[in-house]
C-alpha positions as CSV (number, residue, x, y, z in Angstrom):
1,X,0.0,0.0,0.0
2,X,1.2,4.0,-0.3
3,X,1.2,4.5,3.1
4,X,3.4,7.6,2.4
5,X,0.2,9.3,1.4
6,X,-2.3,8.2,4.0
7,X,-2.0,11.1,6.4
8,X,-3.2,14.5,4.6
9,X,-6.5,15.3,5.8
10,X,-9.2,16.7,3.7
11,X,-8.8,20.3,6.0
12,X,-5.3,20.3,4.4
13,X,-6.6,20.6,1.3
14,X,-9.5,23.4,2.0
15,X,-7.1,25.5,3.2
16,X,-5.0,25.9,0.4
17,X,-8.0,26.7,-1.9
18,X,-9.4,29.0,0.0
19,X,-5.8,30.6,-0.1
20,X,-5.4,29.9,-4.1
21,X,-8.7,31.9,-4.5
22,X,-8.2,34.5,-2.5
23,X,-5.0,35.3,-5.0
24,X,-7.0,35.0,-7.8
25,X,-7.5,31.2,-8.4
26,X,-5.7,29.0,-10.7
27,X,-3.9,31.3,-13.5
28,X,-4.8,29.8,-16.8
29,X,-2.1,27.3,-18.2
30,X,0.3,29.1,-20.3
31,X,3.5,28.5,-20.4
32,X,3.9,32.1,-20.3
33,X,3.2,31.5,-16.4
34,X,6.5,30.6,-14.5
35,X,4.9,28.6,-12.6
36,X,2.6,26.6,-15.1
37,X,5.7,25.9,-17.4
38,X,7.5,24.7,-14.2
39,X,4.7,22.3,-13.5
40,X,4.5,21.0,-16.9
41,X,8.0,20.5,-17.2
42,X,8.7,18.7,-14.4
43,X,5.1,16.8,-14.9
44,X,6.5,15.7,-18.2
45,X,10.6,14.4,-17.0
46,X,8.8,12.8,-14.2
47,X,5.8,10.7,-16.0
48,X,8.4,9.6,-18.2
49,X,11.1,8.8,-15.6
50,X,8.4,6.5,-14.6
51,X,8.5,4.7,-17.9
52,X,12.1,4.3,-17.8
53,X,13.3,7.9,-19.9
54,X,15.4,10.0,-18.5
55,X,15.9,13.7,-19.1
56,X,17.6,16.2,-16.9
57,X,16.2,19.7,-16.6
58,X,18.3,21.2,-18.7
59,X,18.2,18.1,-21.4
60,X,14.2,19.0,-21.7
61,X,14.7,22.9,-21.8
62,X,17.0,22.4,-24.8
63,X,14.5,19.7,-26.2
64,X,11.6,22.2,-25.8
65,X,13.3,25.1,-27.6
66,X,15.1,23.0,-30.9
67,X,12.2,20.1,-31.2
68,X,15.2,17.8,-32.1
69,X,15.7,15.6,-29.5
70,X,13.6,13.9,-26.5
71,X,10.7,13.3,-28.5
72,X,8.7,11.4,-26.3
73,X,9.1,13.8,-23.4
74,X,8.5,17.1,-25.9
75,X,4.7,14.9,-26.8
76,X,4.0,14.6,-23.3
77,X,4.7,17.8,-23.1
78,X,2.4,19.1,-25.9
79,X,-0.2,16.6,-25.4
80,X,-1.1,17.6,-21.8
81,X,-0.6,21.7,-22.6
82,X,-2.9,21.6,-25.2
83,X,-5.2,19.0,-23.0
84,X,-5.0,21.0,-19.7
85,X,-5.7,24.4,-21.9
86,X,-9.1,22.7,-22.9
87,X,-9.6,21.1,-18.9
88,X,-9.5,25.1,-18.4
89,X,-11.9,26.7,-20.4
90,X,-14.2,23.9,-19.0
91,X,-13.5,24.8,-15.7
92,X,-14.5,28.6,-17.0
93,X,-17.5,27.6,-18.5
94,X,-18.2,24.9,-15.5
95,X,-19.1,22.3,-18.4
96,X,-16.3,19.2,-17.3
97,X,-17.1,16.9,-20.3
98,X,-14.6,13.7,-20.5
99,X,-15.3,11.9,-24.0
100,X,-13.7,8.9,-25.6
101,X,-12.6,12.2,-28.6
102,X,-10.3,13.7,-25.9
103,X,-8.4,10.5,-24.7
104,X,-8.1,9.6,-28.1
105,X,-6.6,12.7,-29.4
106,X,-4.1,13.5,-26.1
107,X,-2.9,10.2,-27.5
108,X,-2.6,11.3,-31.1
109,X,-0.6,14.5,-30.0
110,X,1.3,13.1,-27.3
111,X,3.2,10.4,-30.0
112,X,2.6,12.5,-33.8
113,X,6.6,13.8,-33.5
114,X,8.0,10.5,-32.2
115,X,9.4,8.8,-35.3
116,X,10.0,5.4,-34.2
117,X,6.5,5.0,-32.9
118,X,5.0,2.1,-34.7
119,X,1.3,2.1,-33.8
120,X,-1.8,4.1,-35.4
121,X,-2.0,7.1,-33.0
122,X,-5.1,7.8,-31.0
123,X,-6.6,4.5,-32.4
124,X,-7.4,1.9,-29.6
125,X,-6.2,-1.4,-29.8
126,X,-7.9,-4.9,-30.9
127,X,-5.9,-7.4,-29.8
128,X,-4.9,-9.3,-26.5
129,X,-2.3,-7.3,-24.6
130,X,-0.7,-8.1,-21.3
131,X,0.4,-5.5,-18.9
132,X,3.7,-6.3,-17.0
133,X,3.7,-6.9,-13.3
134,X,-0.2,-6.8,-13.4
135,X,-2.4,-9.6,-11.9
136,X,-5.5,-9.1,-14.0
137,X,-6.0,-9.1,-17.6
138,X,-7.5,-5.6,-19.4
139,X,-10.2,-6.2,-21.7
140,X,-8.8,-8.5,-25.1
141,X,-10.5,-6.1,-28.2
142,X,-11.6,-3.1,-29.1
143,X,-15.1,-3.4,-28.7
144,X,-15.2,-4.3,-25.2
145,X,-12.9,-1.1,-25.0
146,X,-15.5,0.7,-26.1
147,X,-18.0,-0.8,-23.6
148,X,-15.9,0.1,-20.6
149,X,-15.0,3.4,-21.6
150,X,-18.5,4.7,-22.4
151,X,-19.3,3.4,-18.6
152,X,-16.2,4.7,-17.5
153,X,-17.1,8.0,-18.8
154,X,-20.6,8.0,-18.0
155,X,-19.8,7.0,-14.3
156,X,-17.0,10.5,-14.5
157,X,-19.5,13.1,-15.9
158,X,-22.6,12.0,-13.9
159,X,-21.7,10.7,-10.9
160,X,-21.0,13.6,-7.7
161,X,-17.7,13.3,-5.9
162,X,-14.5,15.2,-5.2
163,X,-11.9,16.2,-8.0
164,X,-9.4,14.4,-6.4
165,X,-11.7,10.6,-6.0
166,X,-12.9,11.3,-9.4
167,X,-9.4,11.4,-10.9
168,X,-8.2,8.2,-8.3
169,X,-11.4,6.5,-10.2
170,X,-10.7,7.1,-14.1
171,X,-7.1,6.6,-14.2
172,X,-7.2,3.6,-12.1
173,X,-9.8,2.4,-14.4
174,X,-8.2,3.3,-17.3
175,X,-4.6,2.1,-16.9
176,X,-6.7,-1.6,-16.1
177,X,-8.7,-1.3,-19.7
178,X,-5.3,-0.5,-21.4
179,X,-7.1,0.7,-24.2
180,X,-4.2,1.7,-26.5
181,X,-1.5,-0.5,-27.8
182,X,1.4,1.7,-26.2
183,X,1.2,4.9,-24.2
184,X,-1.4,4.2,-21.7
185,X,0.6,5.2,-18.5
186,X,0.8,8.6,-19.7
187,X,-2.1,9.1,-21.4
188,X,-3.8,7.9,-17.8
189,X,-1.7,10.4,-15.8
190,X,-2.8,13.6,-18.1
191,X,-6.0,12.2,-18.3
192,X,-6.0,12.5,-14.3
193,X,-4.8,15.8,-14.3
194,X,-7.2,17.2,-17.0
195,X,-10.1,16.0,-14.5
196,X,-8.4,18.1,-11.6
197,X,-7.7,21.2,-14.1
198,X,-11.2,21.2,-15.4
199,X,-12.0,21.9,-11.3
200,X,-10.0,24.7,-10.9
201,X,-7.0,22.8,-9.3
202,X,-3.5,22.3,-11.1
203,X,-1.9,19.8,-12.5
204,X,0.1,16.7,-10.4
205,X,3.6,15.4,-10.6
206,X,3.3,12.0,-10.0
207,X,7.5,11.7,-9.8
208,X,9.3,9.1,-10.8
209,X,11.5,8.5,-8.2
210,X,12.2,4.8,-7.3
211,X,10.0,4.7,-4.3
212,X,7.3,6.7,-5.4
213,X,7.1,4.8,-8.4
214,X,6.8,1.8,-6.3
215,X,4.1,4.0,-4.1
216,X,2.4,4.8,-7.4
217,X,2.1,1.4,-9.0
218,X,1.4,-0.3,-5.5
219,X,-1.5,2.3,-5.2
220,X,-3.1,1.4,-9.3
221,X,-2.4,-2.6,-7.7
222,X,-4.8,-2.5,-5.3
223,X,-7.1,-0.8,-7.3
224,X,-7.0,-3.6,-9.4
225,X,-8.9,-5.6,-7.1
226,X,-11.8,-4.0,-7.2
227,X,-12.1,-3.2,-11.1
228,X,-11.2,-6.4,-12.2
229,X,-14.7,-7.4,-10.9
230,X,-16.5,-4.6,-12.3
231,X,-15.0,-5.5,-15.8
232,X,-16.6,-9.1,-15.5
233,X,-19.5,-7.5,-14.2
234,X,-19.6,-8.9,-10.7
235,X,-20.1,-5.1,-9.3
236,X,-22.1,-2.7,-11.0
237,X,-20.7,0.6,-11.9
238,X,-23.4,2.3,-10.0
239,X,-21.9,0.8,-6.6
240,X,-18.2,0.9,-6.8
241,X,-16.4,0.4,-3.7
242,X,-13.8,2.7,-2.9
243,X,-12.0,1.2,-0.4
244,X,-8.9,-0.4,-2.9
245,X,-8.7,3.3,-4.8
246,X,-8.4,5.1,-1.5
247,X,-4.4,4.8,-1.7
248,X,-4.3,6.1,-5.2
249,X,-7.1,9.3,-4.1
250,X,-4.2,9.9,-1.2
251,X,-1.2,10.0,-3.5
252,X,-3.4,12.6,-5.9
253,X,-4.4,14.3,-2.9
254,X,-0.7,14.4,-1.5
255,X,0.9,15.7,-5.1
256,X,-2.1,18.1,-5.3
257,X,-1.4,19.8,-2.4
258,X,2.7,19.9,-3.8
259,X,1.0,21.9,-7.0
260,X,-1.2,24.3,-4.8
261,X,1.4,25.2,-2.6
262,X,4.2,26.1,-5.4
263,X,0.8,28.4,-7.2
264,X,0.3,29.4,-3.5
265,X,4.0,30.4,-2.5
266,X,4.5,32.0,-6.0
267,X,1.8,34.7,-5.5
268,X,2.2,35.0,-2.1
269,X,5.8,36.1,-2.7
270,X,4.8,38.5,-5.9
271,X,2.5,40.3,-3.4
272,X,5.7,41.0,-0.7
273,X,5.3,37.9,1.3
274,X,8.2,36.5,3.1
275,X,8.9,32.4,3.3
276,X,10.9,31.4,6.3
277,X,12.7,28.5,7.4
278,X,10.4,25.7,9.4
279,X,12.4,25.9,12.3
280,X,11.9,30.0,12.6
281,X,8.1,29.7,11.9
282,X,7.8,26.9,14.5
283,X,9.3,28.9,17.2
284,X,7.2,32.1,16.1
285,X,4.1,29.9,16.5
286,X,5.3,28.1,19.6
287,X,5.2,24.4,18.3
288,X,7.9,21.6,18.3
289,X,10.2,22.0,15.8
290,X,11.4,18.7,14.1
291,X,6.6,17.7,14.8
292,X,6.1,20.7,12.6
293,X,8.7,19.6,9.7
294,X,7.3,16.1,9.7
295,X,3.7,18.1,9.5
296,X,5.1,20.6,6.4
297,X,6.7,17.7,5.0
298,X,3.3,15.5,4.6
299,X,1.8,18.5,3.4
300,X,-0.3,19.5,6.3
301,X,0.8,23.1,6.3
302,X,1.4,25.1,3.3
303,X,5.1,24.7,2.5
304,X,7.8,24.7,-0.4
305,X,11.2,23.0,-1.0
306,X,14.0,25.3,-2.1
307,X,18.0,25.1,-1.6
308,X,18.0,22.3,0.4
309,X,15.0,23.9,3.0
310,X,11.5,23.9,3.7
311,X,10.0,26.8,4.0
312,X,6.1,28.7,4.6
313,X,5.1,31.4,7.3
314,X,2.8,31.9,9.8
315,X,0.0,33.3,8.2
316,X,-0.2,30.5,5.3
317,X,-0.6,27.9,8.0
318,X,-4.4,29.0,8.6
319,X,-7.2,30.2,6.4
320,X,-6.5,33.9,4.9
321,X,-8.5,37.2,6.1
């Protein structure tokens, strides 16, 4: 299980949108932004760590600027700016709308400037396919795809929940229905963010890291439990259980809170704001210093990494005036 992510409570998260709205709310996804491009960027070197390619900071920079090198990295790149764009203007319009159209076109951008790729783009699969280190089989062909990702998609648009439970839900479900012959891992994580974008929250680095990859893929196992029997129809999609994607909702929750605080600490610092070293705020606020860097570390308090320290301030560790 991702125990890692088990411990951020739901007040953790309130906080820090009351605190994104009252600067403004999320800043539409531009790479203009600092602070977008920084979350794309290191959203696209870490979903692709997790599938084994490795790019350093500056590798991707170069790759971004020249379009020569790195392709796969540059169409995750494009594919989830030009998807989170769209996740946007939903969330201005409050219309979220998932379709089978999007996931198949984040697919088609994500892999139309990668050479060696040597599948139809944005076209599912009709064949048999075996996931590796998975213990249940995704659906064999393409119509039974099509079956599970109309439910799948009906069961996102309709059904009322949290962001956060509704992303756990369709990327779980989708990296178990496989639905394309290469590609689905990173389709999946855009496709999670997308949901939490079209809500007015950012994007997520799910890093790639060898122990959160093992939290990551531990937390999509046990998952699997529980939609392996609603894909042979022995729970109905109506009454999902959401007990085996609760350690998936945590990570999402956990990484969410990562992205609101960077959005958070940006704007709080382009309005004057000071961030100060855990151990100076803990003593300003009277609590015990190395409790209160666990607490900042798990994300309970609004925090940042940078140089080698974590840092906040008092104010951003309850609800703004």
């Amino acid at each position: 299980m991702a125990k890692n992510y088990y411990q951020l409570s739901s007040s953790a998260l309130k906080i820090r949108l009351k605190w994104i709205r009252k600067f403004g709310g999320l800043p539409r996804p531009n790479v203009k932004n600092k602070e977008w491009l920084s979350l794309l960027e290191e959203e696209s070197r870490n979903s692709l760590m997790i599938e084994g390619y490795f790019v350093s900071k500056r590798e991707l920079k170069q790759a971004l600027k020249t379009r020569k090198s790195a392709h796969e990295v540059v169409g995750y790149f494009d594919a989830a700016q030009q998807s989170y764009e769209m996740a946007y203007e939903q969330f201005r319009e409050n219309e979220f709308q998932l379709s089978k159209s999007l996931i198949r076109q984040i697919h088609s951008v994500m892999f139309r400037d990668v050479p060696y790729f040597r599948y139809p783009r944005g076209e599912w699969r009709n064949e048999p396919i075996i996931i590796s280190g998975a213990k249940c089989m995704p659906p064999k062909d393409r119509a039974r795809i099509e079956q599970i990702l109309e439910k799948l998609i009906f069961l996102i648009n309709k059904k009322k929940m949290e962001p956060w439970r509704r992303a756990a839900l369709a990327h779980a479900t989708f990296e178990l229905a496989h639905p394309f012959p290469d590609g689905n891992g990173r389709v999946g994580r855009i496709l999670a963010s997308f949901i939490l974008v079209a809500h007015g929250l950012p994007n997520i680095i799910i890093k790639g890291d060898e122990e959160a990859k093992k939290n990551y893929f531990d937390s999509l196992e046990s998952a699997d439990k529980t939609i392996d029997k609603l894909f042979r129809g022995q729970i109905a999609w109506t009454k999902i259980p959401i007990e085996n994607f609760l350690p998936l909702e945590y990570l999402i929750k956990t990484e969410l809170a990562n992205s609101l605080d960077k959005l958070i600490c940006a704007a709080w610092k382009k309005q004057g704001g000071k961030l100060l070293p855990t151990s100076t705020v803990a003593k300003q606020t009277s609590r015990k210093v190395s409790s209160f860097q666990v607490q900042c570390y798990k994300k309970q308090f609004i925090s940042i990494k940078e140089g080698g320290h974590i840092l906040t301030h008092p104010d951003l560790l309850i609800e703004p005036k």
